[in-house]
VOGU-3710 file (C-alpha; in Angstrom, 3 decimals, decimal comma):
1> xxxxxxxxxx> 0,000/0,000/0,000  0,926/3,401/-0,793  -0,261/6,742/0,939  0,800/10,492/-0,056  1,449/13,135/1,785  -2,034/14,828/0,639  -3,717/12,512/1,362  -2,159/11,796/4,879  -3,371/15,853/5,260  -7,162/15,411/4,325
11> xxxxxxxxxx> -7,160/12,571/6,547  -5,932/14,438/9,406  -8,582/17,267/8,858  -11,667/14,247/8,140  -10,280/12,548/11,973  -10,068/16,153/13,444  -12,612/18,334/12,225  -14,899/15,960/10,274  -15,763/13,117/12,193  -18,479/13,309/14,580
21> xxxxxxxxxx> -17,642/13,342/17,312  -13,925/13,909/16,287  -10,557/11,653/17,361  -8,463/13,891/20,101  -5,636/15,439/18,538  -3,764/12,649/19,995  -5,067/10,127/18,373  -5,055/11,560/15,010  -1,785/11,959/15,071  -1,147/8,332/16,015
31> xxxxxxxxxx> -3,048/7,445/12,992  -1,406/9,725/10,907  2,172/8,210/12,358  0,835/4,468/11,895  -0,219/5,208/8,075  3,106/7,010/7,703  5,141/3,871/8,264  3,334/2,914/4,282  5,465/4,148/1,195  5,048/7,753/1,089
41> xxxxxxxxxx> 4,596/10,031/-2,042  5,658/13,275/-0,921  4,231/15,875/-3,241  7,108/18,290/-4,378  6,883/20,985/-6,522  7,127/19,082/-9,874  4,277/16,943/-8,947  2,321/19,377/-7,976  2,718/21,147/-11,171  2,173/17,603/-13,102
51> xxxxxxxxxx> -1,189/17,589/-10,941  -2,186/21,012/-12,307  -1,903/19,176/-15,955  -4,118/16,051/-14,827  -6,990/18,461/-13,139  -7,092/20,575/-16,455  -6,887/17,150/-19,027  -9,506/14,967/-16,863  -11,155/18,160/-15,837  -11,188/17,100/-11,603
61> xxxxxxxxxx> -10,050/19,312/-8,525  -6,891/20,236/-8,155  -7,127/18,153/-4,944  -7,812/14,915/-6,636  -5,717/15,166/-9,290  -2,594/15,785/-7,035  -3,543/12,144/-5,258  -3,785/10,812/-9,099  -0,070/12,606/-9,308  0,978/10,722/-6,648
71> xxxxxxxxxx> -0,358/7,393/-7,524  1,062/7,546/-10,928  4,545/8,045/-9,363  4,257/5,445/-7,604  3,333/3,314/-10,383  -0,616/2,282/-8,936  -2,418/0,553/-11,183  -5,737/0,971/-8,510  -6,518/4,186/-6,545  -9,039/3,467/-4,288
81> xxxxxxxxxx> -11,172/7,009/-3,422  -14,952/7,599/-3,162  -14,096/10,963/-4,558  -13,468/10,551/-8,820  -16,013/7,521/-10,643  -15,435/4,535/-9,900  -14,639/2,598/-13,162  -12,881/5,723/-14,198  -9,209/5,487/-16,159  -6,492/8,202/-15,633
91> xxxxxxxxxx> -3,855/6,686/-17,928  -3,057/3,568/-16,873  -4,594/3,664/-13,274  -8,148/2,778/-12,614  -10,473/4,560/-10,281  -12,316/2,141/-7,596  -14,498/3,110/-4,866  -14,153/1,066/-2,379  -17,785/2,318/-0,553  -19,910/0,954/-3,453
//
């Protein structure tokens, strides 16, 4: 398995803010540390700016397309998110909801 650093951010936010009632502080942060011992795509600059070239060609949010970024690098042939269609294709990775 293979996390990225976005999406170890949006987690942190969904545990903290989202969730009701939401996880301490404490032990988000233990869940963020436990996912974080996964591969991790860190999202530099050029990735970022790859991401801004998936959003505009697929036509998602910047948000989701810099996940796709990071799944490509990694070389993911399944991204599982509830957030793009499931059944989708992004070059060679396929989209799968893993909620349906």
């Amino acid at each position: 398995m293979i996390i990225s650093t976005q999406v170890l951010k949006e987690l942190y936010v969904v545990l903290t803010k989202k969730l009701k009632p939401p996880l301490k502080e404490e032990i988000a942060e233990e869940v963020i540390r436990n996912y974080s011992k996964l591969e991790v795509v860190v999202l530099d600059p050029s990735l970022i700016l790859e991401g801004i070239g998936i959003k505009r060609r697929y036509k998602i949010s910047f948000w989701d397309a810099l996940i796709v970024t990071a799944a490509r690098k990694a070389n993911c042939k399944i991204l599982f998110t509830e957030d793009l269609s499931h059944g989708m294709k992004i070059d060679s990775i396929e989209i799968v909801n893993p909620f349906l």
